[in-house]
Steps between C-alpha positions, in 0.01 A plus 500: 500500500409157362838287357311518174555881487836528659597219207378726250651856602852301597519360129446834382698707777821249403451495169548928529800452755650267209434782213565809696851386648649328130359805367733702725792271532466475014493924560820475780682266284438650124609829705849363577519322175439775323812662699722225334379595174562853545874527625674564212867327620602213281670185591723218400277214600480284310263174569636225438584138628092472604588126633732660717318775610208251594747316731624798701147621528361143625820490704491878652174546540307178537828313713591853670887449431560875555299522817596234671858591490487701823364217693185601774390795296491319228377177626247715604442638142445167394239386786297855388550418093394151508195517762363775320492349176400237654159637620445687188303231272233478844453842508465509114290196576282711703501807304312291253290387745379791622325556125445132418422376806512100407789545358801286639817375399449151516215524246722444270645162633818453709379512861820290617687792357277733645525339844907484440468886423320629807723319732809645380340861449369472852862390674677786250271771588586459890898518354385828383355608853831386615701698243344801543525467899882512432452786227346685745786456771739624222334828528413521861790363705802367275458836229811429313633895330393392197155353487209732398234517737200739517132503479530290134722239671228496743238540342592182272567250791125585625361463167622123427479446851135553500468340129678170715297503791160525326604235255545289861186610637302418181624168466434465904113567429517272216586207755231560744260573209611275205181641282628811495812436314291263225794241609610274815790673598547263812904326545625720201549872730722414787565866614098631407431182723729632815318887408140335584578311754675823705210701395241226571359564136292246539342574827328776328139506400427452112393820430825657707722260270350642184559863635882425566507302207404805288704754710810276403386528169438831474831596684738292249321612189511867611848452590633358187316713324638830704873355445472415131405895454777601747763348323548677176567857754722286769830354552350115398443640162780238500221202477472597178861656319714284700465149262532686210736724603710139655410354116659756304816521741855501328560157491902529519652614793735744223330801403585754357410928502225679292674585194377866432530592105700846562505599180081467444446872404122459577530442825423749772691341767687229638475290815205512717429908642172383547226241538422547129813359443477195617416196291208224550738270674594770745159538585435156533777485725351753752197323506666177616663634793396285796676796759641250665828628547745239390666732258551756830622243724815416263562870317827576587391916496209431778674326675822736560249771575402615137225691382450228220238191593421313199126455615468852569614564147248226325217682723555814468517518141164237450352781762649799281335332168182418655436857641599637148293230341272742378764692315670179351153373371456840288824480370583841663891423521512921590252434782678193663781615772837391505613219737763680667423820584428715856307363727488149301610179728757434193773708581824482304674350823292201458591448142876556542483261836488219271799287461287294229625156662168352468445337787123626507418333160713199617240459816189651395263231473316623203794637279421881493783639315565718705847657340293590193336742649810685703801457193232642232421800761831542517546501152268788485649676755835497355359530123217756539581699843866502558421395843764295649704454812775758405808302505393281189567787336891447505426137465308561160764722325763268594335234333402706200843665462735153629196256469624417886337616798823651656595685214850317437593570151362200262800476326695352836208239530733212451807637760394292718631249346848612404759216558241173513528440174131553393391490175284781283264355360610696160817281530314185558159536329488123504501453862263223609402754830457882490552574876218890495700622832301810572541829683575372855776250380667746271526832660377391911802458742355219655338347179799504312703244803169289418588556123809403534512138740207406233783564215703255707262209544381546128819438377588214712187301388637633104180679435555634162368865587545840390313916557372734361717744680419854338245382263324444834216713638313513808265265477192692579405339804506809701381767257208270434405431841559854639198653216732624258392266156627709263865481621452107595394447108765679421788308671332189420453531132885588500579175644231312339699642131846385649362147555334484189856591319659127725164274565664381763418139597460580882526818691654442874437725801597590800205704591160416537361819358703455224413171485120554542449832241732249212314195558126663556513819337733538226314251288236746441756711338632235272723374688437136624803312602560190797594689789670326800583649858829431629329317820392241223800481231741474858282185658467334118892538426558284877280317429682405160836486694662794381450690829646264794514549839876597648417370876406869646307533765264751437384517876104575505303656272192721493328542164308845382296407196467820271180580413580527114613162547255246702175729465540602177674241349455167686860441523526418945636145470841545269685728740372327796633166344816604336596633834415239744702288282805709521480502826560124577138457490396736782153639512460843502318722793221653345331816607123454628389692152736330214390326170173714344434664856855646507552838605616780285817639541366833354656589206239410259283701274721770483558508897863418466577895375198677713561613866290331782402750738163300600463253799798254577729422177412176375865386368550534928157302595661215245833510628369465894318194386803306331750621791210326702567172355876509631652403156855595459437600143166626314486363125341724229446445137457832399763842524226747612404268770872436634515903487200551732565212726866614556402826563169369711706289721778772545214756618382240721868398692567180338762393315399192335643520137252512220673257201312454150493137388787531277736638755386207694525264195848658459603413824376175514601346144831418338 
């Protein structure tokens, strides 16, 4: 076959490569598209901020902040990401080629740039070579529990492998045969350079350098072309959701729950039952999942032996919608399964596993939400199925009878208090701080002493303060958390009434779910006021002066940051601070997982009222790590953790005391 000929059928043999795999990857893509459109869930996002959004999506995606925070993996992440966009404008490059065959790049001008290009392509697609050496020896020898690995894995590192070493091998021939590439590549390919010279590229006759030349060719195009199809059906379906999906990320760290109208008579259900239910964002979140496992490594559940693994959970309900995609696309909500039911990887162990401390949207690296998806299943577990762990039962009449998860009457809400000289806030309307004290500091043994030393300090700095007392209810937190929205509302429209009736000009607490469900959730019920936790209002009043240090020596410290708290909330620094300070300046001894990668005590979500029968108990697994740290005390900012890590460390033979700040502020003020 003359070159003539084989020019001729290759123009017209890429040229139907190019058409037939867009045509397939435009039918792949519209497909799951099309699924986004047809979910019929409906969401609070709202985009906004774009300048914003622009800068954590340049910052995400294009600098790789997310990845990079586990260091080789993702330093390895970033070799891949770069040298493969790196080589993408050459391949395009010869795409075009193969159908225009004098066309080239620096036709239109800037062959400095050019030359500046293909040396830094050809250096960042060996980094690729070398990330996906160490990507491989994830798999093979190191094969951390939680990475995904399989024939896609696989099947991935071969295809960009081969896309990499073609692009090398192309470039190689271009050297020894500068007509071929329509350009002198010569002192601008370093790598391609070291590839002919092993090879002896240019040892070989003409007609042998064509044939390689074109099997290089032929090889990359083919290849690019087989994983640009691939994609849309495999786990990488991430190259294309995850910048969007980084883009239209909550861009505060507060956030607050679906807010389900329970009183829309139209609708047929509520929470997500099935993959119908979920809304375009959902979807887009599945999509984005890179299965890489960060979310696993740091889930309190899987790691205490739990059936719950948030990556399982964001797979197997993408796989659950995409084998019911048919279904979804007719709009045959009768025809489409539900997500938990017999034989279905979603089991309601998984779902109640979850202690909702967010340490897997904290770490993932491109912000699946992943709590969405297991508090609204909940929700229609609760709402829909009364299917829940048994003992919320109790925990849900007590809290719609006594609006208190014990089931102390409401009317002795404020005994607590009895001799401290506390304030209703029906006898002091005025005050210029409503302290919201909650169910665990007004009926709890333990969070009533924490309750009480935080009366104390308060008073010493001449807070002007006062509660609720029985006007209180529970806040919600637990109800709302544990599926049950219609008693959550409930409780929280009562409150949200009794505020409304003082407009108070700050709302104090001593617990960070209170704290969290006032500050980020009431506001959607009409009740917006500044809400301060008492980690916060106790470091600003020393800071003023009002709070001084009596001499103690507090001994050392351990701190346990509560997930409501630093994950949720931001707030790591105040405690830390206020109580390094009290304690003549000495620094405290932190736990290997502290600050946003702190552990869960457990009592989260709900957990705090449900048995754990599952795997080790994950209030002990906490506990062994502070004892580790051979503090004489462990600080807490919150009452359910102080609760679990007492009990944790007790189960586990230690005796270290477990002290909220404001005992320890008590102790160490005058």
């Amino acid at each position: 076959m003359s070159m003539e000929t084989y020019g001729i059928i290759k123009i017209f043999a890429v040229a139907y490569a190019l058409i037939a795999a867009g045509g397939l990857f435009v039918i792949r893509v519209r497909r799951l598209v099309g699924l986004m459109k047809s979910v019929r869930g409906q969401t609070d996002l709202t985009v906004d901020r774009i300048a914003g959004r622009i800068k954590v999506a340049f910052v995400d995606v294009l600098g790789q902040r997310n990845v990079r925070r586990k260091r080789l993996p993702g330093l390895a992440h970033t070799m891949i990401f770069f040298g493969f966009l790196a080589v993408q404008p050459h391949s395009l490059e010869l795409m075009i080629q193969g159908v225009v065959p004098s066309f080239h790049f620096t036709a239109i001008g800037f062959s400095g740039v050019y030359r500046a290009y293909l040396a830094a392509a050809d250096v960042l697609a060996f980094l690729v070579l070398v990330g996906l050496g160490y990507a491989l020896l994830r798999r093979v020898a190191i094969q951390p529990d939680y990475l995904t690995d399989g024939r896609d894995a696989r099947l991935i590192i071969l295809f960009t492998a081969v896309i990499i070493v073609s692009f090398h091998f192309i470039n190689a021939f271009h050297l020894v045969m500068p007509a071929a590439g329509g350009f002198d590549f010569s002192g601008c390919l370093t790598v391609s350079a070291a590839v002919a010279g092993i090879f002896d590229l240019g040892g070989l006759s003409p007609e042998r350098q064509m044939i390689g030349r074109e099997a290089a060719y032929w090889v990359h195009i083919l290849t690019i072309l087989g994983f640009l199809v691939y994609i849309p059906g495999s786990k990488h379906l991430h190259l294309l959701a995850a910048a969007p999906n980084v883009f239209l990320k909550p861009l505060d760290r507060e956030k607050a729950m679906v807010t389900t109208d329970i009183e829309d008579e139209n609708a047929e259900s509520f929470g997500l039952g099935r993959v119908t239910d979920l809304n375009w964002k959902n979807v887009l979140d599945l999509y984005a999942c890179t299965e890489c496992g960060r979310c696993q490594e740091l889930c309190p559940a899987a790691g205490t032996g739990k059936p719950l693994s948030p990556k399982a959970l964001v797979h197997d309900v993408k796989h659950d919608l995409l084998e019911q995609a048919d279904a979804v696309l007719s709009g045959s909500v009768d025809g489409v399964r539900p997500l938990v039911r017999n034989g279905a990887p979603l089991t309601a162990d998984v779902l109640w596993s979850c202690t909702t401390c967010r340490a897997c949207e904290e770490i993932c690296p491109v912000d699946i939400q992943h709590l969405d998806l297991i508090l609204e299943a909940r929700k229609y577990q609760v709402l829909m199925e009364a299917a829940f762990p048994p003992e919320l039962q109790e925990t849900f009449t007590n809290l719609e009878n006594q609006s208190n998860p014990w089931g102390f009457s409401g009317d002795s809400r404020a005994d607590w208090c009895r001799g401290l000289d506390v304030p209703l806030m029906t006898d002091r309307p005025e005050a210029e701080v409503l302290w919201f004290v909650g169910c665990a500091g007004s009926f709890d043994d333990r969070g009533k002493k924490i309750s009480r030393a935080l009366v104390r300090v308060l008073q010493r700095a001449g807070v002007d303060f006062a509660i609720l007392g029985p006007e209180e209810r529970c806040n919600g937190d637990t109800a709302r958390r544990a599926g049950n929205e219609y008693l959550a509302q409930m409780m929280i429209r009562e409150n949200a009434a009794v505020l409304e009736q003082y407009r108070p000009r700050k709302i104090l607490t001593a617990c960070p779910h209170c704290f969290n469900i006032l500050k980020n959730e009431y506001p959607r019920f009409g009740a917006r006021y500044p809400v301060v936790h008492h980690s916060e209002l106790l470091w600003a009043l020393h800071r003023e002066g009002r709070l001084k240090p009596n001499g103690s020596n507090l001994g050392s410290i351990t701190f346990h940051d509560s997930c409501y708290l630093g994950r949720w909330n931001g707030i790591i620094e105040a405690p830390r601070v206020l109580i390094e300070s009290l304690n003549r300046g000495r620094p405290l001894i932190l736990p290997p997982r502290n600050a946003e990668k702190g552990l869960c005590c457990g009592a989260g979500g709900g957990r705090m009222f449900m048995e754990e029968t599952i795997g080790k108990r994950i209030n002990l697994d906490r506990a062994e790590e502070l004892l580790a740290t051979g503090a004489g005390t462990v600080a807490a900012a919150c009452p359910f953790c102080v609760t679990m890590l007492t009990d944790g460390i007790a189960d586990s033979g230690g005796r270290t005391p477990v002290k909220d700040i404001a005992e320890i502020v008590d102790q160490a003020t005058a």
